[in-house]
N, C-alpha and C positions, 0 to 999 in steps of 0.2 A: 626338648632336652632329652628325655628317652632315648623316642628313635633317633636323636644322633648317636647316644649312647650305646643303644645297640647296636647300629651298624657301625660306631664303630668295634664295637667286641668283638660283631661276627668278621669283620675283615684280618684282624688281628689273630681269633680261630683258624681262619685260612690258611696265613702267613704260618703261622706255628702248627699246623697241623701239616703243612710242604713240609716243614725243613726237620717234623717229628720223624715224617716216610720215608727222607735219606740218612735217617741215623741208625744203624743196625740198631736194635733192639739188644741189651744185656738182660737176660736171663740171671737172676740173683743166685740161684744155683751152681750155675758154673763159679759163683766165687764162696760156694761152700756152704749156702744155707740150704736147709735141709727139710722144713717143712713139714714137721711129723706133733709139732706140738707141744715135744719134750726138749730139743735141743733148742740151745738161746740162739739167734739167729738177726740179731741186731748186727753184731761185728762184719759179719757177713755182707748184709744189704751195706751195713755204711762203707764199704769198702768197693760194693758195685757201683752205690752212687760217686763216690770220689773218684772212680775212674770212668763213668761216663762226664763230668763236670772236666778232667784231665785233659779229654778226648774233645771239648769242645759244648757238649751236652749230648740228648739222647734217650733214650725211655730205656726206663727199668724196669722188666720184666717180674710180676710175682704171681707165676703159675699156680693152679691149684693147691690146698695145702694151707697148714694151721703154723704160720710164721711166729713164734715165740719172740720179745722184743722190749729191751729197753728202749732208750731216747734214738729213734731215727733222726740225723742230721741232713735238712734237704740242702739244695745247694742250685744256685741260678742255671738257668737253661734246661732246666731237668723234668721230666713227666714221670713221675711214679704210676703203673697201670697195675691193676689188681685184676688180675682177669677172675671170668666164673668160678665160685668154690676158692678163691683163694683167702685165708683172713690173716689178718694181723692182730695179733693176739697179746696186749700188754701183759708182761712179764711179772710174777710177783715178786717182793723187793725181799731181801734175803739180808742175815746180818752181814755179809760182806760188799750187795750186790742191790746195785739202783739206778734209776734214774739220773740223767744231768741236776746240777745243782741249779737252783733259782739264780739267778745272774742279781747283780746288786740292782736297786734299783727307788727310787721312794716311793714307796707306798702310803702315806700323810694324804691323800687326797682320795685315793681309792683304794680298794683293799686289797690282799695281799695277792689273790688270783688274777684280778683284772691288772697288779703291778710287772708279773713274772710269765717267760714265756720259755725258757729252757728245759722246764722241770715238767714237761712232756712228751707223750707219745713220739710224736712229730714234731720237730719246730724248725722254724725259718729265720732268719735274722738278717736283713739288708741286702734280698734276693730278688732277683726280675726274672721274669719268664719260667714261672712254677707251675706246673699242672700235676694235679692228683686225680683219677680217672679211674671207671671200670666199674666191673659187676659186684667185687668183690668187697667185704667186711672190713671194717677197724672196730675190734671187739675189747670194752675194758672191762668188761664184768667182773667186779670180786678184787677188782686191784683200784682204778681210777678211783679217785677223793675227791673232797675240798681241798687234802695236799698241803695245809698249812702246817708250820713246823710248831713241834709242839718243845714248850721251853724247856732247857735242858739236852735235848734230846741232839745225837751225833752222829745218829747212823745211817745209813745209805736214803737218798731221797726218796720221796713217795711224789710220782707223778699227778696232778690233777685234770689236767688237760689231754684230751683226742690230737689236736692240730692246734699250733699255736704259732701263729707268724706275727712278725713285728716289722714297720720299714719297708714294706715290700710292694713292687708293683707287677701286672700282667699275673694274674694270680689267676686258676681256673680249678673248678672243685667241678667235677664231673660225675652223677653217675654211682657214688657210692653208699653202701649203708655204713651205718654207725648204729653203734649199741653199747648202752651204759658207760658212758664215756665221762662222768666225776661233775666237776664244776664246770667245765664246757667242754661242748664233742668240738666248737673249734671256736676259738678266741683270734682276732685277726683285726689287729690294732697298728692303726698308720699302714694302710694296706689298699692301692689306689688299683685303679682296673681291675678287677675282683669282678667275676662270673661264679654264680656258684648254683648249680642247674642241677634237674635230676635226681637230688639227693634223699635220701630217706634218713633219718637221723630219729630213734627213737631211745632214749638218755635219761637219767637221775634227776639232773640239773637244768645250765641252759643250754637250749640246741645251739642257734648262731649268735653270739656276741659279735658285732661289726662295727667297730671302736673305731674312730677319728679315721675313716674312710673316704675316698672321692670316686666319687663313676664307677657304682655299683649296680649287677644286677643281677638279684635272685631271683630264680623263674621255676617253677613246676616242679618245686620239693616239699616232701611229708615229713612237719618234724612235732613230732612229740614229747610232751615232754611235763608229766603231770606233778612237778613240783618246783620249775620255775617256769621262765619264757624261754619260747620257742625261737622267734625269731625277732632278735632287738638290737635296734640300734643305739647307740652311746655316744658321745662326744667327751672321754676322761682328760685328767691330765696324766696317763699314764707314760706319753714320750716328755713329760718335761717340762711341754707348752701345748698351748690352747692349738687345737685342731681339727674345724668343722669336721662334719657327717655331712654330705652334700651329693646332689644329683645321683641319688638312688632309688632306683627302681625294684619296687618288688611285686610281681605278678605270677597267678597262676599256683599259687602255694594254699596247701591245707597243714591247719595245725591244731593238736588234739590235748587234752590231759589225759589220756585213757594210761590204765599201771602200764610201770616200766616194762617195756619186752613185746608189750601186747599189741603192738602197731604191726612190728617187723612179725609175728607168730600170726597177725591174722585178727584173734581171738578179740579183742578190741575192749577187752576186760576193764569195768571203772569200779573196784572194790577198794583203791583209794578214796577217803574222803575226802583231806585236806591236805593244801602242802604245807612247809614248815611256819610258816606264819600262822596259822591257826585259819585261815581264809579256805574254800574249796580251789580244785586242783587249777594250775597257773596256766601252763600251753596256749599262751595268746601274743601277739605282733605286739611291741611296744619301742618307743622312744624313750630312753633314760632308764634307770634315772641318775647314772653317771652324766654330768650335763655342764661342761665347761666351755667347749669350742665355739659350738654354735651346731644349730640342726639347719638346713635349707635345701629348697628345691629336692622333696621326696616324696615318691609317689607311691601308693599300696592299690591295687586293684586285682578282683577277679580271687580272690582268698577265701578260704572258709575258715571257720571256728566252730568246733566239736567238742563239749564237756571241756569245757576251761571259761576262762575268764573273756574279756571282752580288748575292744580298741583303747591302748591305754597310749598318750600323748604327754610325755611327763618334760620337765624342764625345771629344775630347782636348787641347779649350784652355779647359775651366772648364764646360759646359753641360750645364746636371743633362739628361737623354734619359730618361721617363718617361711612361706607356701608350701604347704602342705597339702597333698589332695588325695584323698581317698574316696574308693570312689567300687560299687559291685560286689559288696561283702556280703555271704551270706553265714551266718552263725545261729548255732543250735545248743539247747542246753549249757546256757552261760550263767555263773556262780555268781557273778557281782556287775559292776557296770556294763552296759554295752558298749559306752563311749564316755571314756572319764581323760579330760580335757585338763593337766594341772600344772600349775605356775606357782612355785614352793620361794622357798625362803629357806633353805636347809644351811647351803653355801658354803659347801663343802669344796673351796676352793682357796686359794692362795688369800692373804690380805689386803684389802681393797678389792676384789675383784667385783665386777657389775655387776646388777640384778638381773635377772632374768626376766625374759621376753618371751610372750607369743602373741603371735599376730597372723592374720591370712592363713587361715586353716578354710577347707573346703572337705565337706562330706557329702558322698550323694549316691542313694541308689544302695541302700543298705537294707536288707531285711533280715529281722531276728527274730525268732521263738522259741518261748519256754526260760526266759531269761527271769535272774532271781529278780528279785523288785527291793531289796531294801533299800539300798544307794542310788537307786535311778542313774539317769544318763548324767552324768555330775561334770560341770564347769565350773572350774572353783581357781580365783585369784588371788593373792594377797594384798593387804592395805596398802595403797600406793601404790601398786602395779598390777593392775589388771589384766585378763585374758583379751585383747582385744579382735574384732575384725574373724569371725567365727561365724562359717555361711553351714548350714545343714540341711539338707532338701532330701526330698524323695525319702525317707525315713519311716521304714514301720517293725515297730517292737511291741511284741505281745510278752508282758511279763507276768509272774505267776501271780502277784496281788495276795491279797489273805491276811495283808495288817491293821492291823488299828491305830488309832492317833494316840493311845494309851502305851502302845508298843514305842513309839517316839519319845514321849514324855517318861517310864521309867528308863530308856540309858541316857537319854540329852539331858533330863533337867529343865530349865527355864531357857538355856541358850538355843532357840534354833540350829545353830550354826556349832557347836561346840565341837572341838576335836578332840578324843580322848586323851590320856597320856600316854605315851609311850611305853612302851615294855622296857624300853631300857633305862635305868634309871639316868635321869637328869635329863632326858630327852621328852619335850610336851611340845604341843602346838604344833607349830609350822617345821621346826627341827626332825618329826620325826618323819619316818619314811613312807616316802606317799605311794599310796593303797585308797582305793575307793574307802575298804574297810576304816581308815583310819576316821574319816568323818560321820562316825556311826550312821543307824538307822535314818534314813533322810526325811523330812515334814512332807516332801511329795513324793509321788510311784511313779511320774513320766520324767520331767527334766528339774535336777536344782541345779541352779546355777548362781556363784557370789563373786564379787569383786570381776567382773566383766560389762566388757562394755561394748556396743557395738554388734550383738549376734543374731544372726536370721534363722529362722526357726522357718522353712518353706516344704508347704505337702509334707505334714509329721503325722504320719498316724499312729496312735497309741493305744493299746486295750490289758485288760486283764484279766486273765484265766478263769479267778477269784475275783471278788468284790474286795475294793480295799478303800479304809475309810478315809484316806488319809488324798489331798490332792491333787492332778495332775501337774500343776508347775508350783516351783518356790523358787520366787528372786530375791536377794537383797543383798545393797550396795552396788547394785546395776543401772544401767544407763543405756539406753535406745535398743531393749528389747523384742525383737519385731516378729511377731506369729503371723504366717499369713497361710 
């Protein structure tokens, strides 16, 4: 599946990189942008791009120079190139002066950034043949947000998003950095043949959200990102209707929680402790937990993990999660699970909508150290539907250890298995949002695993730092368990 996948992206590369060489190139400058910092320079580019789009398509030139910039409008057939030194620089919002507005849309299923894609940087709406490229910045420091409107309030919008496409196919992210870019450096929802190579993305929030996608592949980008995830896939209902995440490839990618700035400066600074959930810093590859469509046929290999969290596989508002292969991780200095495997009950989806499924997961060839040990490598199902069909091999995690079965027994209680309540009120058990953290301190330091059935545990080796009193495995309500 891959390499069909990639060969075909690179042929498609080809194709669009001929017909990029017979298109003069527009220089944003020649249509009045100015590049100094000060002057607004949005009007400008959106006017270069509407007449390469006029002309047919054709690359847009952004010479060196500090591009000042409300909402860029992209437009099909079009390559935006950033050359060296060049940045784009989000505009602050002004009482007369902002951003596009949030386009209508329901938000009842997911929240209000993963619903909206206008009320950005950049955004795309029902385009083909997009390419963004080059050596150069998209910089939101001090402006980008969370972006959501606050009640009452009437004046010019507050952008939350870097790049935000919706509907789109042949999509190509090439090549560039991003820095501080709010609730996502790029959101890219219903968005099929998607490349996105190269990139260094170090940001607030999350790096890549890649919502209800097909034949995708991320390859050899740095994204950081120590207060949510890095790089995550979703399945929402944010077009409307259920639609997979499928045949995506992610290879060759490193992703870190080290403070915001200190990826792209070098300096690789972790004087963050925790991100806003009260957990240590996030910057890790995940599945969900927006989870409607369905996940299938996606592959992660050859990745590292650097101060943040670990492989998180979530599925808990109806989305069957099915062949999965992972596969050559290496992660270092991980806050909470290594590999937390979860099948929720949240069901934050339409009325009647199915439960949720995983099945045919595959891990192998993973080594980790220095990882925290409370939560262990956590497989955890709900009553009536379990995790099933769950192969792990080649697995060695050396976690810090240092607890006691005392340390278990004052947050659990008598339950083994309890989940705390939520922070928010009327949200407990299976409703609230899944985090290793959420199923406190675990009775084992190497694997607990509940309501699963069917998983191989092959060549696992496990040690600890520390002596820790507490066991290597905890099962229960499991079935054909198999260590070998």
């Amino acid at each position: 599946m891959c390499n069909f996948v990639g060969m075909k992206r690179y042929l498609s590369t080809i194709i669009l990189f001929a017909f990029a060489c017979c298109c003069l190139a527009i220089d944003v400058k020649t249509f009045g942008a100015v590049g100094d910092g000060r002057h607004l320079d949005s009007p400008a580019i959106n006017a270069a791009i509407q007449q390469a789009a006029a002309e047919g398509g054709g690359v847009v030139l952004f010479p060196a120079g500090t591009y000042l910039c409300y909402s860029i409008h992209l437009q099909s057939n079009i390559t935006l190139r950033l050359e060296k030194g060049a940045v784009v620089k989000a505009a602050p919002v002004t009482d007369s002066l902002g951003y596009d507005e949030a386009e209508p849309n329901d938000s009842h299923y997911q929240d209000f950034g993963h619903s909206h894609w206008h009320n950005s940087l950049l955004w795309g709406d029902s385009l083909h043949h997009v390419t963004i490229e080059g050596d150069g910045l998209i910089d939101g420091s001090d402006v980008l947000s969370r972006g959501e409107p606050r009640p009452g309030y009437t004046g010019p919008t507050v952008a939350n998003k870097a790049l935000a496409l919706r509907d789109c196919h042949h999509v190509t992210i090439r090549g560039l950095n991003f820095l501080r870019c709010g609730h996502f450096a790029l959101l890219l929802t219903g968005v099929d043949d998607l490349l996105i190579e190269d990139v260094t993305c170090d940001t607030n929030r999350d790096g890549f959200d890649i919502d209800c996608c097909e034949r995708v592949v991320v390859r050899n980008c740095r994204v950081n990102t120590v207060n949510d995830d890095a790089i995550v896939l979703k399945c929402s209902y944010a077009l409307g209707r259920p639609k997979p995440t499928e045949h995506v490839l992610i290879e060759d990618c490193d992703v870190s929680g080290y403070d915001v700035g200190s990826l792209l400066d070098g300096s690789r600074t972790t004087q963050t402790e925790k991100a806003p959930d009260g957990d240590g810093p996030t910057g890790r590859i995940k599945l969900g937990t927006e989870s409607n469509g369905g996940f299938r046929h996606i592959t992660v290999r050859r990745c590292t993990f650097t101060h943040c969290r670990g492989l998180a596989l979530e599925t808990v508002d109806g989305a069957e999660m099915k062949d999965i292969r992972v596969s050559y991780l290496t992660m270092h200095d991980i806050c909470n699970s290594p590999i937390y495997i979860r099948l929720g009950d949240r069901m934050r989806a339409p009325e009647g909508f199915h439960p949720s499924k995983v099945s045919d997961v595959r891990i192998s060839h993973v080594r980790v150290t220095d990882a925290d040990s409370r939560y262990a490598c956590l497989i955890a199902g709900v009553e009536g539907h379990p995790v099933r069909k769950v192969r792990i091999s080649d697995l060695y995690v050396q976690f810090r250890g240092g607890l006691t079965l005392k340390d278990v027994e004052e947050q659990r209680g008598r339950n083994p298995f309890f989940i705390p309540e939520a922070r928010q009120p009327g949200q407990v058990g299976e409703a609230r949002y899944p985090e290793p953290s959420a199923h406190g301190i675990q009775p084992a330091w190497g694997f607990s695993i509940s309501h699963a059935e069917d998983i191989l545990l092959k060549n696992v080796r496990l040690e600890t730092i520390r002596p820790d009193e507490r066991p290597v495995y905890h099962f229960v309500h499991t079935r054909n368990i198999r260590i070998l």
